[in-house]
C-alpha positions as CSV (number, residue, x, y, z in Angstrom):
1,X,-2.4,3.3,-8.3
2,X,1.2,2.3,-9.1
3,X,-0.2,1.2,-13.1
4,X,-2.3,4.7,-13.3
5,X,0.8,6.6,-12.3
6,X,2.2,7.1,-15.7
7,X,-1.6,8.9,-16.4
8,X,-1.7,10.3,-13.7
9,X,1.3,11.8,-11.9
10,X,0.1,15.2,-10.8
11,X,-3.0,14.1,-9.2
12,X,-1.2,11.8,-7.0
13,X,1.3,13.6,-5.6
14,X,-1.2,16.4,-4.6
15,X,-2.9,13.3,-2.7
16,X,0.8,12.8,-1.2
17,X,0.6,16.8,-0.7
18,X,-2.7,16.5,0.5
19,X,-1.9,13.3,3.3
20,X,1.0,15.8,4.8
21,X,4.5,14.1,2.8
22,X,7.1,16.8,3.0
23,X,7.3,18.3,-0.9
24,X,10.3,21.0,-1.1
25,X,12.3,20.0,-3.6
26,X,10.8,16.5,-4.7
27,X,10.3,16.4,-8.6
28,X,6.0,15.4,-9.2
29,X,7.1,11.9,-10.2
30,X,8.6,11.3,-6.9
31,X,5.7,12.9,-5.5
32,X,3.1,10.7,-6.8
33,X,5.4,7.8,-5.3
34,X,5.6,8.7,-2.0
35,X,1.8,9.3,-2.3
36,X,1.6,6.0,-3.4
37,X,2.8,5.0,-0.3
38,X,1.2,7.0,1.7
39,X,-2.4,5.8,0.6
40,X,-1.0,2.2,1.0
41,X,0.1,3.5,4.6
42,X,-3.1,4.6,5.3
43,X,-4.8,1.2,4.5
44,X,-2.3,-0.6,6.4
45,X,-3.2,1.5,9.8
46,X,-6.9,1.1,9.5
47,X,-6.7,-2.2,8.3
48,X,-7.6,-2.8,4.9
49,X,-5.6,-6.2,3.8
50,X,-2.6,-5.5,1.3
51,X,-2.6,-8.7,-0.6
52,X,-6.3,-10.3,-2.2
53,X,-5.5,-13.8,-1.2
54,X,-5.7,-12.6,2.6
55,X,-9.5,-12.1,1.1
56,X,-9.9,-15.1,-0.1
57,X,-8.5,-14.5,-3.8
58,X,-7.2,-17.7,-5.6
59,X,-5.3,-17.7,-8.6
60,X,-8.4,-19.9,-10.1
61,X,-10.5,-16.9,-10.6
62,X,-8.2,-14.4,-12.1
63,X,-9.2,-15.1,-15.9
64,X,-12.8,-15.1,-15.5
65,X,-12.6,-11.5,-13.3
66,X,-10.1,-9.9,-15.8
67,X,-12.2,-11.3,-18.8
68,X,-15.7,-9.5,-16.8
69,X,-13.3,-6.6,-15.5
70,X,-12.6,-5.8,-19.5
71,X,-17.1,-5.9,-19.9
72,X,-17.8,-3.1,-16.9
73,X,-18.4,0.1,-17.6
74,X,-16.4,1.2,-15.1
75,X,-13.6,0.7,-16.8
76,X,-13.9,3.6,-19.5
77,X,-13.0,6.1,-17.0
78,X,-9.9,4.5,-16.1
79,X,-7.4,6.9,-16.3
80,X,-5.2,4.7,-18.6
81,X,-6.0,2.3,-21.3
82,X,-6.5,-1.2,-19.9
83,X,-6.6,-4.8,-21.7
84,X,-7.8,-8.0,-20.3
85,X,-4.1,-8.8,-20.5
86,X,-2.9,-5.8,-18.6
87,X,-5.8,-6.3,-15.2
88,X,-4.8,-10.0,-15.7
89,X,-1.6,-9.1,-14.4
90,X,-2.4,-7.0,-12.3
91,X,-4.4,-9.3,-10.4
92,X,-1.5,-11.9,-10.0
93,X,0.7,-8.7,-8.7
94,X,-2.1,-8.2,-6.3
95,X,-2.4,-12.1,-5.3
């Protein structure tokens, strides 16, 4: 969520709006932060691990999933424009 923000910014903070943060006076950018937060919140109170090595993640397989992760369709409806370069690093931030 936190590398779609820049694309995104309104849509998450009505999902912080939407999970009950307090909004008066909080600009959208702050917003989509705290709703950042609060969908990471949610996942840590029903459980879903934070980090992909408590998965079973190891660094050895980052190239090979960023090189497929560039080849799925999926990927065209990403909100922002993604390189094999760009999930690459996003997998070691997530490690």
């Amino acid at each position: 969520m936190q590398y779609n923000m820049i694309s995104c910014g309104e849509k998450f903070a009505n999902i912080a709006e939407a999970m009950g943060v307090h909004s008066a006076g909080i600009g959208k950018w702050k917003l989509a932060e705290k709703g950042i937060e609060a969908v990471r919140k949610l996942f840590r109170d029903i459980g879903i691990p934070e980090r992909l090595s408590q998965v079973g993640m190891k660094e050895d397989y980052i190239k090979m999933l960023s090189v497929n992760a560039v080849k799925d369709a999926c990927l065209v409806t990403n909100p922002r424009d993604t390189t094999a370069d760009d999930i690459e690093e996003l997998y070691r931030k997530a490690l």
